[in-house]
OpenMM code with the backbone's topology and positions (N, CA, C; nanometers):
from openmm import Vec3, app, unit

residues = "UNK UNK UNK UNK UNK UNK UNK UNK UNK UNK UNK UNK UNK UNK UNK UNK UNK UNK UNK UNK UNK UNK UNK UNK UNK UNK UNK UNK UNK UNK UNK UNK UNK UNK UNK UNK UNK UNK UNK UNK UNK UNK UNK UNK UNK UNK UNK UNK UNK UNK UNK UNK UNK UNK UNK UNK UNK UNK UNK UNK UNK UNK UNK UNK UNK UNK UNK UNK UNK UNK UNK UNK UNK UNK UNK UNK UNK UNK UNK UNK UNK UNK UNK UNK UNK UNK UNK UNK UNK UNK UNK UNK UNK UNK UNK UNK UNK UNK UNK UNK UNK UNK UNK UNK UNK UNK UNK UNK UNK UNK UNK UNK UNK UNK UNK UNK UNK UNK UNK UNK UNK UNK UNK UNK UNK UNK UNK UNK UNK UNK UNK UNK UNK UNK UNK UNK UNK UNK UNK UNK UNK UNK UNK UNK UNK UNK UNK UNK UNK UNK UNK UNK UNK UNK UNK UNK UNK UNK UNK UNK UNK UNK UNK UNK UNK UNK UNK UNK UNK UNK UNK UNK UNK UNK UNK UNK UNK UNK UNK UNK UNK UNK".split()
positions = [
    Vec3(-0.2148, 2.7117, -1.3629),
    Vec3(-0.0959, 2.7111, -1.4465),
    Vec3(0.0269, 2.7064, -1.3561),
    Vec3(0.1121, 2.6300, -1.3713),
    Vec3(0.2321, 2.5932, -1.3008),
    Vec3(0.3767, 2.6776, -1.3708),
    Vec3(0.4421, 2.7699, -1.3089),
    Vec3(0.5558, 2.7842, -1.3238),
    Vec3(0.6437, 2.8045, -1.3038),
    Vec3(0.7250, 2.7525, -1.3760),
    Vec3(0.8659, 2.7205, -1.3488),
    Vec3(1.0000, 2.8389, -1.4109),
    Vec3(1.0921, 2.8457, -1.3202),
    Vec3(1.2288, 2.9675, -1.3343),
    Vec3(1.2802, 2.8633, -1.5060),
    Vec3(1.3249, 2.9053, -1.6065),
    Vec3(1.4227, 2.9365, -1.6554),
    Vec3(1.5311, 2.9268, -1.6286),
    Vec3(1.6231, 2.7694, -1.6106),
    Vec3(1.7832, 2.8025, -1.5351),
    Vec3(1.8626, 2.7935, -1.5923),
    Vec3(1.9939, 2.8383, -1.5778),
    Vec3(2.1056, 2.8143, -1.6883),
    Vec3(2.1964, 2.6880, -1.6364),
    Vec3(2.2842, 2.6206, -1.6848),
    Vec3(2.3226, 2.4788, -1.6647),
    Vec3(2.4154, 2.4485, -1.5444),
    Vec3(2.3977, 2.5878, -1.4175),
    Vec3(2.3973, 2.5932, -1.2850),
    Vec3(2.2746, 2.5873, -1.2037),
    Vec3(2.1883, 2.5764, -1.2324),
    Vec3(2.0431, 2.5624, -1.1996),
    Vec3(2.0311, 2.6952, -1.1342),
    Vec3(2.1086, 2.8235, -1.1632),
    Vec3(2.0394, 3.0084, -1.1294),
    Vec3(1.9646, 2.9910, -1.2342),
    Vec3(1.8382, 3.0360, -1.1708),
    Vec3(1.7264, 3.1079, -1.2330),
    Vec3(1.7577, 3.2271, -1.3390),
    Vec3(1.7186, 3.2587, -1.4700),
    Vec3(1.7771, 3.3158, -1.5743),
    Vec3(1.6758, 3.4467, -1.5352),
    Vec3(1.5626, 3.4330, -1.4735),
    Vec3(1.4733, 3.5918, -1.4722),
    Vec3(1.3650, 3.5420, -1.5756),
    Vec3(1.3901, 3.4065, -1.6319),
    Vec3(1.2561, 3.3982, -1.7649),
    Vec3(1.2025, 3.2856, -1.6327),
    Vec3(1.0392, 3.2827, -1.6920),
    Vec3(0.9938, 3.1857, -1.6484),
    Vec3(0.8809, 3.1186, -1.7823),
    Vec3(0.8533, 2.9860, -1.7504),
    Vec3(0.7946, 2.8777, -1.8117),
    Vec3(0.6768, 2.8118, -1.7721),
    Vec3(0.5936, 2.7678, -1.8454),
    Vec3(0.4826, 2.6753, -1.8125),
    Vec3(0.5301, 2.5914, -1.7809),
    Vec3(0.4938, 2.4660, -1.7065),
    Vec3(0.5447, 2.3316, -1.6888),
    Vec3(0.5563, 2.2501, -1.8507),
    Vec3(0.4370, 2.3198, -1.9108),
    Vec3(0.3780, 2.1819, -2.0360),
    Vec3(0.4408, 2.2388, -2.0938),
    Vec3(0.4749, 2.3561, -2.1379),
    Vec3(0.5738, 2.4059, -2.2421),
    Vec3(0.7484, 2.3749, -2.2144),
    Vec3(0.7856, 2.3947, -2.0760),
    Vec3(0.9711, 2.3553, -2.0148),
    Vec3(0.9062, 2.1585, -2.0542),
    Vec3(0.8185, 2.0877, -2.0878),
    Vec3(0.8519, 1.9430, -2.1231),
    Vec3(0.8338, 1.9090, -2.2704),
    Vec3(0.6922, 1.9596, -2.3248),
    Vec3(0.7148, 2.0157, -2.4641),
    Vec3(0.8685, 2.0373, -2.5634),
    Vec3(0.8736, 2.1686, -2.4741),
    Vec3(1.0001, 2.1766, -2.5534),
    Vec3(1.1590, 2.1501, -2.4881),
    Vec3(1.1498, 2.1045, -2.3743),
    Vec3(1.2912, 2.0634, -2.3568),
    Vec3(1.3342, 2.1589, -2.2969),
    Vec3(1.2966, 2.2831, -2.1833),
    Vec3(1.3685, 2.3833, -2.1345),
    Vec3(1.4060, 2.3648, -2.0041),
    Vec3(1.5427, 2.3880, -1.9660),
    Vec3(1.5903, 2.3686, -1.8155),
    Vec3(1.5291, 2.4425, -1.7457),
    Vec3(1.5116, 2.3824, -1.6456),
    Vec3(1.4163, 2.4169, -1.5406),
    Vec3(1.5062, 2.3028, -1.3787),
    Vec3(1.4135, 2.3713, -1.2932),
    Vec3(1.4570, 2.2840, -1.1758),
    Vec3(1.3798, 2.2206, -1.1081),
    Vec3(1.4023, 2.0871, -1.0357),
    Vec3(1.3893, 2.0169, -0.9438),
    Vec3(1.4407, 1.9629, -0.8100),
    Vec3(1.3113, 1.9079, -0.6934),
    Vec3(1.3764, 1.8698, -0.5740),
    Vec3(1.3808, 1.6964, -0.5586),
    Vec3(1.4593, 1.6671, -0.5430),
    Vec3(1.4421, 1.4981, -0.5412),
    Vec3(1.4753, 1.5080, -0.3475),
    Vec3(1.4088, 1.4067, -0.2879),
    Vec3(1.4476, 1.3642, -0.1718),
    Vec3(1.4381, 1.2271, -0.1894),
    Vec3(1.5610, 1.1778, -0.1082),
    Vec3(1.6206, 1.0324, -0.1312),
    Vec3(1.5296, 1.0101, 0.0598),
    Vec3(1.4659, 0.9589, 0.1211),
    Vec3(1.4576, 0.8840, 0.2245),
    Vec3(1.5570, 0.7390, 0.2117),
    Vec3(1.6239, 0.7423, 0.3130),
    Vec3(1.7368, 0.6960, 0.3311),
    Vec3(1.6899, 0.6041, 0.5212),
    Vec3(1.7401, 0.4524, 0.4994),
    Vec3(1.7214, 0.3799, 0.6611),
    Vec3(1.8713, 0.2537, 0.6429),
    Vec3(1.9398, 0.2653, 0.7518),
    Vec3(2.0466, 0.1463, 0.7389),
    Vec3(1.9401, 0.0120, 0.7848),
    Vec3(1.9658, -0.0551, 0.7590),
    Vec3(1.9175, -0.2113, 0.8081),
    Vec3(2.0298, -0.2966, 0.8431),
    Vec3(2.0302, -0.4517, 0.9227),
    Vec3(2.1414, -0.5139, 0.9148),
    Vec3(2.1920, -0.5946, 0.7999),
    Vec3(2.1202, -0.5600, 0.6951),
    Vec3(2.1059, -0.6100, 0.5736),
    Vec3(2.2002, -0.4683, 0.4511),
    Vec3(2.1639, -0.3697, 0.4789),
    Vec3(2.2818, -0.2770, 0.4589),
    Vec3(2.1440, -0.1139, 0.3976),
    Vec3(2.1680, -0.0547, 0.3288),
    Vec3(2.0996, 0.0905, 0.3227),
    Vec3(2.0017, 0.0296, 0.2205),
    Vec3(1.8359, 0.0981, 0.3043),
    Vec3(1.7519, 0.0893, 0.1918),
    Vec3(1.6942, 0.2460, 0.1264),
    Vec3(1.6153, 0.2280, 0.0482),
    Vec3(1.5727, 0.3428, 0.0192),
    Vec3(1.3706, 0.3564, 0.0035),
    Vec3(1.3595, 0.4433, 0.0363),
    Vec3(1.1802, 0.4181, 0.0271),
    Vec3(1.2057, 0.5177, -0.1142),
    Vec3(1.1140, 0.3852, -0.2205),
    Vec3(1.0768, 0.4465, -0.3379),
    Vec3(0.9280, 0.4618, -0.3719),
    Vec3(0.8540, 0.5715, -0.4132),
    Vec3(0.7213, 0.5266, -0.4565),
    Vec3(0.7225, 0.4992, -0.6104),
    Vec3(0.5901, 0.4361, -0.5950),
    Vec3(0.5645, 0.4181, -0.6868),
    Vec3(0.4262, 0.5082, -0.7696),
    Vec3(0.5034, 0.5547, -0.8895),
    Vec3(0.3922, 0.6281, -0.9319),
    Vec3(0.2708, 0.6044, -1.0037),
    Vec3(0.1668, 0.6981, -1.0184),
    Vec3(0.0372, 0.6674, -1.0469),
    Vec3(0.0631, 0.6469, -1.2017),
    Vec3(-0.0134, 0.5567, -1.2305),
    Vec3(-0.0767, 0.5468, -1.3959),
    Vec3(-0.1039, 0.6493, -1.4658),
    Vec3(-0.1660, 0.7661, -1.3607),
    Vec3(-0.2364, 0.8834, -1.4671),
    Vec3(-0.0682, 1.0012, -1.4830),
    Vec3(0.0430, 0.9884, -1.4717),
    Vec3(0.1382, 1.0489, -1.4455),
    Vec3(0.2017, 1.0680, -1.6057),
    Vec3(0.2195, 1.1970, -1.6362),
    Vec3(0.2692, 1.2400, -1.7414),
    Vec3(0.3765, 1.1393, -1.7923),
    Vec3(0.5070, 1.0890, -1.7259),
    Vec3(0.6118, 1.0195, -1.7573),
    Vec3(0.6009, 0.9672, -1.6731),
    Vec3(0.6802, 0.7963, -1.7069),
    Vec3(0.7494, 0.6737, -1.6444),
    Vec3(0.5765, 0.6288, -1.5221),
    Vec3(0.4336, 0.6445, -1.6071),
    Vec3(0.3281, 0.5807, -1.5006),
    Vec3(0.3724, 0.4005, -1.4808),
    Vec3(0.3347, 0.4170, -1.3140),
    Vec3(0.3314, 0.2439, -1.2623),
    Vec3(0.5131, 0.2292, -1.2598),
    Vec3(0.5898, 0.2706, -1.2135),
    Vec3(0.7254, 0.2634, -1.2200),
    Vec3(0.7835, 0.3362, -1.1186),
    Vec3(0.8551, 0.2397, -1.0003),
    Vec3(0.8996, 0.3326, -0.9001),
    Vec3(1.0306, 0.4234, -0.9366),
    Vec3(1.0600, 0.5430, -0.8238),
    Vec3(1.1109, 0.6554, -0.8625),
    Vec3(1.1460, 0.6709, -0.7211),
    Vec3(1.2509, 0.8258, -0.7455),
    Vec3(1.2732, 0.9018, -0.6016),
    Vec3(1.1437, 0.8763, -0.4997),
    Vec3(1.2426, 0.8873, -0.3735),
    Vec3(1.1206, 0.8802, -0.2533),
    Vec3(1.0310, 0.9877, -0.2606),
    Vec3(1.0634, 1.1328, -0.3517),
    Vec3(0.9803, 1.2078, -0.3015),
    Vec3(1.0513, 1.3214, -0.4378),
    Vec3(0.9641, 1.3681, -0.5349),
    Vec3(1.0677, 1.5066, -0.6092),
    Vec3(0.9473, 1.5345, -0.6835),
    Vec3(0.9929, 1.6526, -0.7095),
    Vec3(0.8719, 1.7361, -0.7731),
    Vec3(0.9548, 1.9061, -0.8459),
    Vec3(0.8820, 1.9753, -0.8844),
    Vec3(0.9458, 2.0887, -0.9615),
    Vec3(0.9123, 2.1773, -0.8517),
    Vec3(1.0756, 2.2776, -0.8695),
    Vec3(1.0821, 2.4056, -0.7911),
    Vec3(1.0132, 2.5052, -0.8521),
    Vec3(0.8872, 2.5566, -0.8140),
    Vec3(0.7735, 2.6875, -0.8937),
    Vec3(0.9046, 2.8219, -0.9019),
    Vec3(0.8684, 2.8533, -0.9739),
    Vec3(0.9002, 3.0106, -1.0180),
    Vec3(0.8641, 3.0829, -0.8849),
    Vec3(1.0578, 3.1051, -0.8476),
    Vec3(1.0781, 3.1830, -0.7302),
    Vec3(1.0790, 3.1454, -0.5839),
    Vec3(1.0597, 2.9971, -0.5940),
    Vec3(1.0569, 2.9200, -0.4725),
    Vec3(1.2465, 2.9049, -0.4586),
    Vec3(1.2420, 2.8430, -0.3404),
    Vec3(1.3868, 2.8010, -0.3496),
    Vec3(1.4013, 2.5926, -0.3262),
    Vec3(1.4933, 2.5711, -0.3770),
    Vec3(1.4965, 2.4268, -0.3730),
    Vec3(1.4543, 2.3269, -0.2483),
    Vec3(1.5289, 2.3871, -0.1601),
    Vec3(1.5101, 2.3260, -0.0180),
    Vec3(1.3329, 2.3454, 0.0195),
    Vec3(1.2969, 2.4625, -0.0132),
    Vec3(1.1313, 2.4981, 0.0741),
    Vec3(1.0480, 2.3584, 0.0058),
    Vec3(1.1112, 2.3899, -0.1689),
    Vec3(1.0363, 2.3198, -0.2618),
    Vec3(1.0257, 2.1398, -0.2169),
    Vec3(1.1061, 2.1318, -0.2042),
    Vec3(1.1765, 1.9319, -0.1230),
    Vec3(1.0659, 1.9100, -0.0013),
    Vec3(1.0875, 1.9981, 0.0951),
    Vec3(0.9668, 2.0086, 0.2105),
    Vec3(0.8372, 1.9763, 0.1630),
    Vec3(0.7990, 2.0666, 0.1144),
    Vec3(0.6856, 2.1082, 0.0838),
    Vec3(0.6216, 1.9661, -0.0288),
    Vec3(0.7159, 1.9255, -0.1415),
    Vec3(0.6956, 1.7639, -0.1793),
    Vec3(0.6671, 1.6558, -0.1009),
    Vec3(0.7337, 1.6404, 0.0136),
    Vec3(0.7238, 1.5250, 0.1398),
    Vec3(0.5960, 1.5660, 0.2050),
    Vec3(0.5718, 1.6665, 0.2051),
    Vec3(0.4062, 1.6665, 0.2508),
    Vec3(0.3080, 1.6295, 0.1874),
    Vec3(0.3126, 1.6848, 0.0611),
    Vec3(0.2423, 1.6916, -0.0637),
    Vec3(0.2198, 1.5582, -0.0855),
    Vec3(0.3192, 1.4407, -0.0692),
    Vec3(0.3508, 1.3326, -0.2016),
    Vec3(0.3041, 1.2396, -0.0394),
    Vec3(0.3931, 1.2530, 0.0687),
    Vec3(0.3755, 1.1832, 0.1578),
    Vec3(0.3012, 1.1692, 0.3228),
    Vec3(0.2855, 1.3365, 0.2887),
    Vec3(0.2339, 1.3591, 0.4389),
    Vec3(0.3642, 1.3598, 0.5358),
    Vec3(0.4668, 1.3566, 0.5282),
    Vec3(0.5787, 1.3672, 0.5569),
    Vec3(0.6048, 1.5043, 0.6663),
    Vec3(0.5945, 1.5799, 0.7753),
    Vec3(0.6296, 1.6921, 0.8113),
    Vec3(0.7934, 1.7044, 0.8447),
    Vec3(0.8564, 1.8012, 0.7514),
    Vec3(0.9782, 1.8002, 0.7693),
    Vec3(1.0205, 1.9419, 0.8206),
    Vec3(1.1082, 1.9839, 0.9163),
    Vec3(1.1718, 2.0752, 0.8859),
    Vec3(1.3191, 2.1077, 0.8248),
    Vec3(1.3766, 2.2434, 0.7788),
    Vec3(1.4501, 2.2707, 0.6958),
    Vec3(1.5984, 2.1952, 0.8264),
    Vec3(1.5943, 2.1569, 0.9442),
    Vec3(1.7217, 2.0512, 0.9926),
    Vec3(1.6884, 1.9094, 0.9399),
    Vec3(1.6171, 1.8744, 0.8663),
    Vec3(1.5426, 1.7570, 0.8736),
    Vec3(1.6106, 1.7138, 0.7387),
    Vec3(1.6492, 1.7989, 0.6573),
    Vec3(1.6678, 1.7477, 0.4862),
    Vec3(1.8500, 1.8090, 0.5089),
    Vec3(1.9042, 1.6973, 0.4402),
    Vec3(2.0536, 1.7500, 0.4017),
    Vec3(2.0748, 1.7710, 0.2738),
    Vec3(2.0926, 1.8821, 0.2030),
    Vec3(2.1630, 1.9076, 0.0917),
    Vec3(2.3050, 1.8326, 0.0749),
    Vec3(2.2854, 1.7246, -0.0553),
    Vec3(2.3830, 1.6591, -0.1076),
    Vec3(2.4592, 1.6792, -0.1957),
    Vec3(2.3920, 1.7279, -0.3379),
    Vec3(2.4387, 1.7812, -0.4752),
    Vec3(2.3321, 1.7844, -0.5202),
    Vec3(2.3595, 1.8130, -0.6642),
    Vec3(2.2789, 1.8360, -0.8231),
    Vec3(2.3228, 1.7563, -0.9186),
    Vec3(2.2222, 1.6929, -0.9521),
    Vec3(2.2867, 1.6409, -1.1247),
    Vec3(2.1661, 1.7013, -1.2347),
    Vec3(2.2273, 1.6480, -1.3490),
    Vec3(2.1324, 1.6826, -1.4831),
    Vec3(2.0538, 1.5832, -1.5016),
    Vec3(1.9275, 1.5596, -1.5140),
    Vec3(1.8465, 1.4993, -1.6054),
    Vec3(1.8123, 1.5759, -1.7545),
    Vec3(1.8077, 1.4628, -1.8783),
    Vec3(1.8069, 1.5150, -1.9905),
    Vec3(1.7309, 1.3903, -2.0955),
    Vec3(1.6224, 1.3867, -2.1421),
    Vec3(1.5836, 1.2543, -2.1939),
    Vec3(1.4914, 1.3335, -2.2723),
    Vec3(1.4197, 1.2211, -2.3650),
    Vec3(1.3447, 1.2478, -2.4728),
    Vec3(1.2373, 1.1015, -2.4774),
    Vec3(1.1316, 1.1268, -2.4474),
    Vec3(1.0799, 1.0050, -2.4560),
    Vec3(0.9526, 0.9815, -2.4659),
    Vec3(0.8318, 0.9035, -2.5469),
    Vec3(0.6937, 0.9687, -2.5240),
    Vec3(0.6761, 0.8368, -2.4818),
    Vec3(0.5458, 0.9305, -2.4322),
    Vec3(0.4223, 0.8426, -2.3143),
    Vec3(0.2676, 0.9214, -2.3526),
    Vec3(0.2208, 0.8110, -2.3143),
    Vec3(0.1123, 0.8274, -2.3590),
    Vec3(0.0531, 0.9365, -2.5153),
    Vec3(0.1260, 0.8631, -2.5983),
    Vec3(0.1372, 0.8931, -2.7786),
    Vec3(0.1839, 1.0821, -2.8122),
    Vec3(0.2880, 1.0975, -2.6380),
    Vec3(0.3377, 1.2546, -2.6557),
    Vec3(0.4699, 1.2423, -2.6455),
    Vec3(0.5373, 1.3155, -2.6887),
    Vec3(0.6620, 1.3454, -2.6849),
    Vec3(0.6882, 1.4072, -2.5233),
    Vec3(0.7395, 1.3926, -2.4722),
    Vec3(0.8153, 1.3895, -2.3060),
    Vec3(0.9469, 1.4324, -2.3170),
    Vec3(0.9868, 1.5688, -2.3242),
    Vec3(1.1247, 1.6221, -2.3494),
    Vec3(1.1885, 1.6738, -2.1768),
    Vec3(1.2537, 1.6242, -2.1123),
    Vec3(1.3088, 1.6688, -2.0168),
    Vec3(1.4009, 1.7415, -1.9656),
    Vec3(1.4701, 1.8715, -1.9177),
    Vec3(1.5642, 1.9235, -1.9240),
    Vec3(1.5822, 1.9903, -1.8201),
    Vec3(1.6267, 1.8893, -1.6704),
    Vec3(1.6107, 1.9780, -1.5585),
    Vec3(1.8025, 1.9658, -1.4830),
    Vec3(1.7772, 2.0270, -1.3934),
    Vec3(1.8981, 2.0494, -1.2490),
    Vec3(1.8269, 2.0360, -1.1540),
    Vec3(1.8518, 1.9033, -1.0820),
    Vec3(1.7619, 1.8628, -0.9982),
    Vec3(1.8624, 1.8348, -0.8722),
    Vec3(1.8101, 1.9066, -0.7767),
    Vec3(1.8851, 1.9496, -0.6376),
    Vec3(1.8572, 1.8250, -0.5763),
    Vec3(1.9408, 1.7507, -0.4720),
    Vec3(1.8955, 1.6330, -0.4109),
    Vec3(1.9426, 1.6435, -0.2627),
    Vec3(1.8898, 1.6150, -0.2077),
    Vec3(1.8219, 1.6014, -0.0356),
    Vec3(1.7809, 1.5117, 0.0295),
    Vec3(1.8757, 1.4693, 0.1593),
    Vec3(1.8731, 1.3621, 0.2172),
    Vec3(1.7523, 1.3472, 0.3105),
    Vec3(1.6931, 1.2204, 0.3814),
    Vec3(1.6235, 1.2457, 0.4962),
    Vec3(1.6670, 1.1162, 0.5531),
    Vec3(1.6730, 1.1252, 0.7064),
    Vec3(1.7243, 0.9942, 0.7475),
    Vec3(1.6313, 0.9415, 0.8285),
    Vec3(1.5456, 1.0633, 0.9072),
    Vec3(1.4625, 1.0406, 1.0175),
    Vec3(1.4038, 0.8649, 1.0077),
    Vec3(1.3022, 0.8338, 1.0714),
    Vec3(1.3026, 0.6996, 1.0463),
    Vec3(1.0827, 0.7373, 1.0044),
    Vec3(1.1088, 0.6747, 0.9683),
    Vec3(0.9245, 0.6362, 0.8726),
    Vec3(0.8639, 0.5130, 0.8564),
    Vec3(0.7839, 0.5103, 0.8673),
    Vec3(0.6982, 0.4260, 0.9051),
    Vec3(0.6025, 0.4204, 0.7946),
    Vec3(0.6105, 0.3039, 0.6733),
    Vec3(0.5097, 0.3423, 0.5486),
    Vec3(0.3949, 0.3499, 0.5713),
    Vec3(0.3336, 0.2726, 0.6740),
    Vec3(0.2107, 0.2362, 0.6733),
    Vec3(0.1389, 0.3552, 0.7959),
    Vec3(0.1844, 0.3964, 0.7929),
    Vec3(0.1809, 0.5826, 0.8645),
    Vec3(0.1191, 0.7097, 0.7661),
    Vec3(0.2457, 0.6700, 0.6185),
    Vec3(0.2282, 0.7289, 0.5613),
    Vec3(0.1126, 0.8264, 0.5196),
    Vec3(0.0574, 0.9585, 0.4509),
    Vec3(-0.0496, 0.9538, 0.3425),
    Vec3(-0.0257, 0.9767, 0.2357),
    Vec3(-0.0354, 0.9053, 0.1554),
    Vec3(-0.0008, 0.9196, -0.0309),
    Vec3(-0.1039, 1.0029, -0.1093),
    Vec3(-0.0576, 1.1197, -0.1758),
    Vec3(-0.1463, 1.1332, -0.2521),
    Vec3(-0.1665, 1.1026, -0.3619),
    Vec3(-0.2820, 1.0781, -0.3559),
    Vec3(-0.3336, 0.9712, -0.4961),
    Vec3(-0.3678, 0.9785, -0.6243),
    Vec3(-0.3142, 1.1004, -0.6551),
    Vec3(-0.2799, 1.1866, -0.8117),
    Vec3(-0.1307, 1.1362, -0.8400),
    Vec3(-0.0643, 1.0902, -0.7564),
    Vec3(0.0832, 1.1464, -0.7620),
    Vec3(0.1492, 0.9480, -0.7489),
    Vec3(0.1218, 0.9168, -0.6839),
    Vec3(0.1834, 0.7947, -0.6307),
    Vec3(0.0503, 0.6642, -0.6361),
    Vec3(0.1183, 0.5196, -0.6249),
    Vec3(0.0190, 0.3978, -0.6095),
    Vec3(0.0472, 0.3510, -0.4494),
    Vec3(0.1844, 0.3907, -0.4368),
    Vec3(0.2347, 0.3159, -0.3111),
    Vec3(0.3540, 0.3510, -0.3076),
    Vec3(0.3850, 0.3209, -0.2153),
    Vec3(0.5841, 0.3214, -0.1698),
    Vec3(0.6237, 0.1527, -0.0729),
    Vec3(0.7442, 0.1540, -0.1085),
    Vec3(0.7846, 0.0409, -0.0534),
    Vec3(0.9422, 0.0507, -0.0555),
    Vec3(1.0075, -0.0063, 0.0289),
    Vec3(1.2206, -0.0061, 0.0724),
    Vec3(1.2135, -0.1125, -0.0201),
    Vec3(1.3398, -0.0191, -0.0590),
    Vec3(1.4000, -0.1232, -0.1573),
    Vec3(1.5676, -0.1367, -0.1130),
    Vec3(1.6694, -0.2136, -0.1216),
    Vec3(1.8321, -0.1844, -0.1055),
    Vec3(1.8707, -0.0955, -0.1979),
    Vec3(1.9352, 0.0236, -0.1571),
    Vec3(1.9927, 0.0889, -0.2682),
    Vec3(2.0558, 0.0546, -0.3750),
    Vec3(2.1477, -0.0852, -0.3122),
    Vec3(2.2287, -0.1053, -0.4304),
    Vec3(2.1604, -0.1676, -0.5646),
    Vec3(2.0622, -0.2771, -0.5003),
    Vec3(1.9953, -0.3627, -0.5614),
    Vec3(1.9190, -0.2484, -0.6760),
    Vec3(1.8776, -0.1100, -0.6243),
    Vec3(1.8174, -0.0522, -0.7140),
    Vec3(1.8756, 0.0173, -0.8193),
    Vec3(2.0110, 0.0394, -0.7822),
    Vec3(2.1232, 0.1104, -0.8709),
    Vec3(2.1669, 0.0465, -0.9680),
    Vec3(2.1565, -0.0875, -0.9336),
    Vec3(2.1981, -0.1598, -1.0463),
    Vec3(2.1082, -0.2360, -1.1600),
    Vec3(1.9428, -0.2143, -1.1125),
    Vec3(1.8615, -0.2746, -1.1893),
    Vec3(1.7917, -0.1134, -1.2866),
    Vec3(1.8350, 0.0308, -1.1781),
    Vec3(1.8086, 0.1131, -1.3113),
    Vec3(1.9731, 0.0924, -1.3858),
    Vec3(2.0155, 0.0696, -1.3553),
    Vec3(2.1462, 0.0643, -1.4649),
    Vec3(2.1042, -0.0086, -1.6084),
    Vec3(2.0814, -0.1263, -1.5625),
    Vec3(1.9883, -0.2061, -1.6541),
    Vec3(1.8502, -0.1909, -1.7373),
    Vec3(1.8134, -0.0591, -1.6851),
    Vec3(1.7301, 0.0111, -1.7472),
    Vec3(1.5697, -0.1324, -1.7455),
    Vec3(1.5722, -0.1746, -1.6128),
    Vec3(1.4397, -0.2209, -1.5640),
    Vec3(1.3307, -0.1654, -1.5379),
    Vec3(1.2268, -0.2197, -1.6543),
    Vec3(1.1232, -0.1656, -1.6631),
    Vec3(1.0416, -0.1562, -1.4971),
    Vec3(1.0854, -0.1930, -1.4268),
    Vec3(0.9684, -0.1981, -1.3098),
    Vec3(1.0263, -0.0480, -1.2212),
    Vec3(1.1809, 0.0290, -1.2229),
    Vec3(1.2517, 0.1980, -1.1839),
    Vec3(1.2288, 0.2597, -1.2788),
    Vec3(1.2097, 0.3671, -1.2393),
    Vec3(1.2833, 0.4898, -1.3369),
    Vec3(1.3187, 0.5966, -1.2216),
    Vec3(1.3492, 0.5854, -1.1161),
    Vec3(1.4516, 0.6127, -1.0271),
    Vec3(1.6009, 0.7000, -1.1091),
    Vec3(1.6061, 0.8026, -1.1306),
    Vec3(1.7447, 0.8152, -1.1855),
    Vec3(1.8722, 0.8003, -1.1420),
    Vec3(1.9747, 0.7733, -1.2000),
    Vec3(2.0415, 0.6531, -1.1773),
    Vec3(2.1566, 0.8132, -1.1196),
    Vec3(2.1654, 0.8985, -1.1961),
    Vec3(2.2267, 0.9734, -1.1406),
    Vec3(2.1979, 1.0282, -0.9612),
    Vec3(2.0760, 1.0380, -0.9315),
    Vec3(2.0561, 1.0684, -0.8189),
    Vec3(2.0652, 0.9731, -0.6800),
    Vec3(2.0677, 0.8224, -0.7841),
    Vec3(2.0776, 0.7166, -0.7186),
    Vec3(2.2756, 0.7119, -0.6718),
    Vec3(2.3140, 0.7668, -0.7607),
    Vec3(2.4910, 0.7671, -0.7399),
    Vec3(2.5296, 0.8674, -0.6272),
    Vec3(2.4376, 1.0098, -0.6530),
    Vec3(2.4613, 1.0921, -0.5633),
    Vec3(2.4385, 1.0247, -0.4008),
    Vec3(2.3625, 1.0187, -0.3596),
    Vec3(2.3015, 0.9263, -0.2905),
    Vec3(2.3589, 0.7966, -0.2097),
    Vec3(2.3783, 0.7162, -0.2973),
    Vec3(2.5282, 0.6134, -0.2845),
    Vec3(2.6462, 0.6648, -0.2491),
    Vec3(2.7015, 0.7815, -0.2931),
    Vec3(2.8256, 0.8287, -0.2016),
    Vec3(2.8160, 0.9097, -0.0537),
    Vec3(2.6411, 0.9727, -0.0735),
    Vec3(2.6160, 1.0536, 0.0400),
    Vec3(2.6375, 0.9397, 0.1891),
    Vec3(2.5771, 0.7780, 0.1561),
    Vec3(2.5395, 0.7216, 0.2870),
    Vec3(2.7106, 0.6395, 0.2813),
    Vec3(2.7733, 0.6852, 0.1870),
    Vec3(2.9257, 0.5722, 0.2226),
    Vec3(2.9876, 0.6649, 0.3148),
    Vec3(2.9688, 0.7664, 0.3197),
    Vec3(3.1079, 0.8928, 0.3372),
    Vec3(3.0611, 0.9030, 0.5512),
] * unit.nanometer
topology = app.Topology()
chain = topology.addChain("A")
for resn in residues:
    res = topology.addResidue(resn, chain)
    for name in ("N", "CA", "C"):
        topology.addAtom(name, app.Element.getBySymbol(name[0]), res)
């Protein structure tokens, strides 16, 4: 059983905690770690997105953040981000390794696979710049099909368009976009 803090619309933990299936069920804020992997090219900033597995509660076969997953009940955001890049990628990071950028809201309603999919998180986002090597990678294979660089912009503007092939959020994609201009 997976759980998750209870947050209020600062992403502090309220002292309640939640099942995972029940905070999507019913729509309860909760938190998340997104990590953006981030590489300049002479072509301009890409981003490594995976792509997720078929068997995946929401958005299966549709690439997404390089790397995010839910902060457990009592973890803290940053350990939680780490600990995803291993998990998702085999990735070894340490806590100099990830930059804290911001937070935005995710908030949607949407079913998959003939369920209702209620979302309601504060999802912390975290840079990595180091350089990676996909074919290095290890994916785990509950979680992801593959990963592949994509141009940021090119991707910002095709989830804008709400292209079926992202579901990348577009908010984290903005955060993100100002982190590599500045």
């Amino acid at each position: 059983m997976e759980l998750l803090d209870v947050v209020d619309e600062y992403g502090c933990p309220t002292g309640q905690k939640i099942e995972r299936s029940v905070a999507h069920s019913e729509g309860i804020r909760h938190r998340t770690a997104h990590v953006w992997i981030v590489r300049r090219t002479d072509e301009g900033t890409e981003v490594l997105l995976q792509k997720r597995s078929m068997n995946k509660d929401s958005f299966p076969g549709r690439y997404d953040t390089s790397s995010a997953g839910h902060i457990q009940a009592g973890a803290e955001p940053k350990e939680s981000a780490i600990r995803e890049l291993r998990e998702e990628l085999g990735i070894i990071a340490g806590q100099e390794d990830l930059e804290f950028v911001d937070t935005f809201v995710v908030h949607y309603e949407k079913e998959f696979h003939g369920h209702m999919f209620r979302d309601s998180e504060i999802a912390f986002v975290y840079a990595y710049s180091k350089p990676v090597d996909i074919s290095r990678l290890i994916l785990q294979k509950e979680e992801l099909d593959g990963v592949d660089w994509f141009g940021l912009d090119y991707v910002y503007d095709e989830c804008k368009k709400h292209n079926q092939k992202f579901c990348a959020p577009v908010g984290g994609l903005e955060i993100i976009r100002r982190y590599v201009k500045k």
